[in-house]
C-alpha positions as CSV (number, residue, x, y, z in Angstrom):
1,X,20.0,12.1,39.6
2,X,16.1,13.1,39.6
3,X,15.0,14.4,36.0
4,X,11.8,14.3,34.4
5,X,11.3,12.5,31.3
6,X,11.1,14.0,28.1
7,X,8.9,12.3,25.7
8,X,10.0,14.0,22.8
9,X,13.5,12.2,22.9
10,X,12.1,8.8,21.6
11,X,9.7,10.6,19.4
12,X,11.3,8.8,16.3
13,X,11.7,5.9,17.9
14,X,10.1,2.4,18.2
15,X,9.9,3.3,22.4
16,X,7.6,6.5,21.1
17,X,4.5,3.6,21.2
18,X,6.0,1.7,24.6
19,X,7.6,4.4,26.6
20,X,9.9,4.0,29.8
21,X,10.3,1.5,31.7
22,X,9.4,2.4,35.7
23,X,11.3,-0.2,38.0
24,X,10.5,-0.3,41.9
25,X,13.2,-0.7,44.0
26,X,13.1,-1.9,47.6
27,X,15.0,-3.9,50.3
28,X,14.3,-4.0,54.0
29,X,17.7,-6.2,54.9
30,X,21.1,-6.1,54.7
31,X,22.6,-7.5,51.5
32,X,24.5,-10.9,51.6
33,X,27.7,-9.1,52.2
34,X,25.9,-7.3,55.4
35,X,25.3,-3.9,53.5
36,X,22.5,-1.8,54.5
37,X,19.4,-2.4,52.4
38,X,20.0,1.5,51.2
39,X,23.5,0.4,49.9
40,X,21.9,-2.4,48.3
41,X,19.3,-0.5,46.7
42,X,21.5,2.1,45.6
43,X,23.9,-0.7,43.9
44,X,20.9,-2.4,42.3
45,X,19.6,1.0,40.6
46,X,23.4,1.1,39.1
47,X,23.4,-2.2,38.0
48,X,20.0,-1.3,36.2
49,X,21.5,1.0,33.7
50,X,22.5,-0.5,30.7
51,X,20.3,-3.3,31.4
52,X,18.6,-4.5,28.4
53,X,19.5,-1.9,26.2
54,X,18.2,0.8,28.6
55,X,20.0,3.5,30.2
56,X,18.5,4.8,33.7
57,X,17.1,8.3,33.4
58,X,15.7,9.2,36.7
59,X,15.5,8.0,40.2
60,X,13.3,9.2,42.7
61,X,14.2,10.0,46.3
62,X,14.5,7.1,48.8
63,X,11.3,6.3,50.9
64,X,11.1,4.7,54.2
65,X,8.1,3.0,54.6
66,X,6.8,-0.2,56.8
67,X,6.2,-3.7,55.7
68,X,2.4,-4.4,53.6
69,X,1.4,-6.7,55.0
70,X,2.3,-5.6,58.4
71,X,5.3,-7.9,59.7
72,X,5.6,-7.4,63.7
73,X,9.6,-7.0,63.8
74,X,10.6,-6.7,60.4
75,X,12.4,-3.4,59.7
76,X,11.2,-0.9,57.3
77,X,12.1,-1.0,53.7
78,X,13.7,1.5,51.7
79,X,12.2,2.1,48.3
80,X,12.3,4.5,45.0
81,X,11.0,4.1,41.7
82,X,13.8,3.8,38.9
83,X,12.9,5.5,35.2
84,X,15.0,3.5,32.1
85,X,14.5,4.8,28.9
86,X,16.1,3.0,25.5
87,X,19.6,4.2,25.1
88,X,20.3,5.4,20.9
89,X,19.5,2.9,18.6
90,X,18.4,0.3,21.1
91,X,15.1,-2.0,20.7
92,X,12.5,-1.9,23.0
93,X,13.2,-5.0,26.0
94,X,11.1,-7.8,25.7
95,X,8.7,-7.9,28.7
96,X,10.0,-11.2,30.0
97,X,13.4,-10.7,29.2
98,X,13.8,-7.7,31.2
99,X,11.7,-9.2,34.1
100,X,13.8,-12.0,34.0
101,X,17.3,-9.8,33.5
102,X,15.5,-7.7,36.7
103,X,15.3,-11.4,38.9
104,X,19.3,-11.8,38.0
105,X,20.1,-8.8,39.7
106,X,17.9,-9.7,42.6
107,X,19.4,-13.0,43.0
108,X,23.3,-11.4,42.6
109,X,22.0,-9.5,45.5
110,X,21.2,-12.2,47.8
111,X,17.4,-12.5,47.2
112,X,15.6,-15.6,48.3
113,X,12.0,-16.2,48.4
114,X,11.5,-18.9,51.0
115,X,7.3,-17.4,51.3
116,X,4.8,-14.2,49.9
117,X,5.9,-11.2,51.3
118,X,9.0,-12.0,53.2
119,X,11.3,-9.9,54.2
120,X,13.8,-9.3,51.2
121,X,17.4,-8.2,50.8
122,X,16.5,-7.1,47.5
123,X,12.9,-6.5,45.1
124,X,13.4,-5.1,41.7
125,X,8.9,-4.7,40.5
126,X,8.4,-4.0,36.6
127,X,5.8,-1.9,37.1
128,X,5.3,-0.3,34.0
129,X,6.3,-0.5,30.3
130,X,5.2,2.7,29.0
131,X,1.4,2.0,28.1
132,X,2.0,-1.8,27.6
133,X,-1.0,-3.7,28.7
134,X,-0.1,-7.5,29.4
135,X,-2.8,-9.8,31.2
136,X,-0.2,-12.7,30.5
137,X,2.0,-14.0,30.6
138,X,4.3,-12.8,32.9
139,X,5.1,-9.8,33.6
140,X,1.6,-8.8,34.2
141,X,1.5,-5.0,33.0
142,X,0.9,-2.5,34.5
143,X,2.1,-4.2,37.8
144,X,-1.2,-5.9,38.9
145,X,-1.4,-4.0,42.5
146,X,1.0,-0.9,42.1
147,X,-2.5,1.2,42.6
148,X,-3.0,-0.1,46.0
149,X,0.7,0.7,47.3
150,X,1.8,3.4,48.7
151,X,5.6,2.2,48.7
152,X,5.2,2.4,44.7
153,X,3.3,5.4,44.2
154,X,5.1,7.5,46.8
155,X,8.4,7.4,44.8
156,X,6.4,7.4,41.4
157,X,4.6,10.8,42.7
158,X,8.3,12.0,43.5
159,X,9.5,11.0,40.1
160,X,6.7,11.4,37.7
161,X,3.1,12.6,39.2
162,X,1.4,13.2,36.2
163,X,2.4,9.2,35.0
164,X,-0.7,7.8,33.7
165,X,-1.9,4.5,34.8
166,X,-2.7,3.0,31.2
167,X,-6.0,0.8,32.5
168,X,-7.1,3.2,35.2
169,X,-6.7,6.2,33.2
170,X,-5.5,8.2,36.5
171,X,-2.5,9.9,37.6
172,X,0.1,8.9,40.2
173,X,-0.8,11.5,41.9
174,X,-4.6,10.6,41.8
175,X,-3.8,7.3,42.9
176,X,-1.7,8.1,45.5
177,X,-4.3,10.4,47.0
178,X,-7.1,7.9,47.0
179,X,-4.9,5.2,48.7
180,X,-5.6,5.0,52.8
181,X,-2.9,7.2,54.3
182,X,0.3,5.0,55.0
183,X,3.6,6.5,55.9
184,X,6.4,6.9,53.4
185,X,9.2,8.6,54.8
186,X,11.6,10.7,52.3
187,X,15.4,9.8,53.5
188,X,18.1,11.7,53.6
């Protein structure tokens, strides 16, 4: 399902001045009905389209990489980064609308936050909204620390290199290649 995205097609559009939406997926344990976080992460990138008036557009590979922080013990977690794009006639999301639409599919998923950074059966990151900038309220945007993970920008890079970070004014790519080298595993 990996395509680039065409700006052009939402040239006459209102999304022309917001752009796609770029959604991080990741798990690292089984769902709540004992699926494998892939399974899980593959369901929650279908539920995505049609969220919110969006349609999904592109996914990039799945990536293997280990807990940040490191969590001795905790399995790896699978990630990609999801591209949703207005569907015909559809108004851009509200920020907080679509974050909040993003947390429902994370809780029909079996996601609980008990502490930072636990272990998760299911994390669905706005990290982008086109070239929204939002200091608050929440959703911060761009996502506050995308720049400094790898398990972001690895799938980003595989979906959309030349992505411009709209504060930093770099690449993916760039950013990618300036971050401490950290595995992220393409799956098959």
């Amino acid at each position: 399902m990996r395509a680039a995205h065409s700006s052009d097609a939402a040239q006459s559009s209102p999304w022309a001045f917001v752009g796609p939406a770029l959604v991080a997926i990741g798990a690292n344990l089984p769902g709540s009905d004992g699926s494998p976080a892939l399974e899980t992460c593959r369901r929650a990138a279908a539920a995505l389209d049609g969220l919110a008036g969006l349609r999904l557009r592109a996914l990039s590979r799945w990536f293997a990489t280990a807990p940040v922080p490191p969590a001795p013990g905790s399995p790896d977690y699978v990630n990609a980064v999801a591209l949703l794009e207005p569907r015909p006639g559809a108004a851009p999301p509200d920020p907080a609308a679509l974050l909040a639409s993003l947390q429902a599919i994370e809780a029909r998923f079996g996601r609980v936050r008990p502490f930072p950074n636990a272990p998760r059966t299911l994390d669905l990151d706005l990290i982008a909204l086109g070239g929204l900038v939002r200091v608050a309220p929440d959703p911060v945007l761009p996502h506050p620390r995308m720049q400094d993970r790898t398990f972001v920008l690895a799938p980003l890079c595989d979906l959309a290199p030349g992505w411009v970070h709209p504060v930093l004014g770099r690449t993916a790519a760039e950013l990618l290649a300036g971050l401490p080298a950290e595995e992220a595993r393409p799956m098959a």
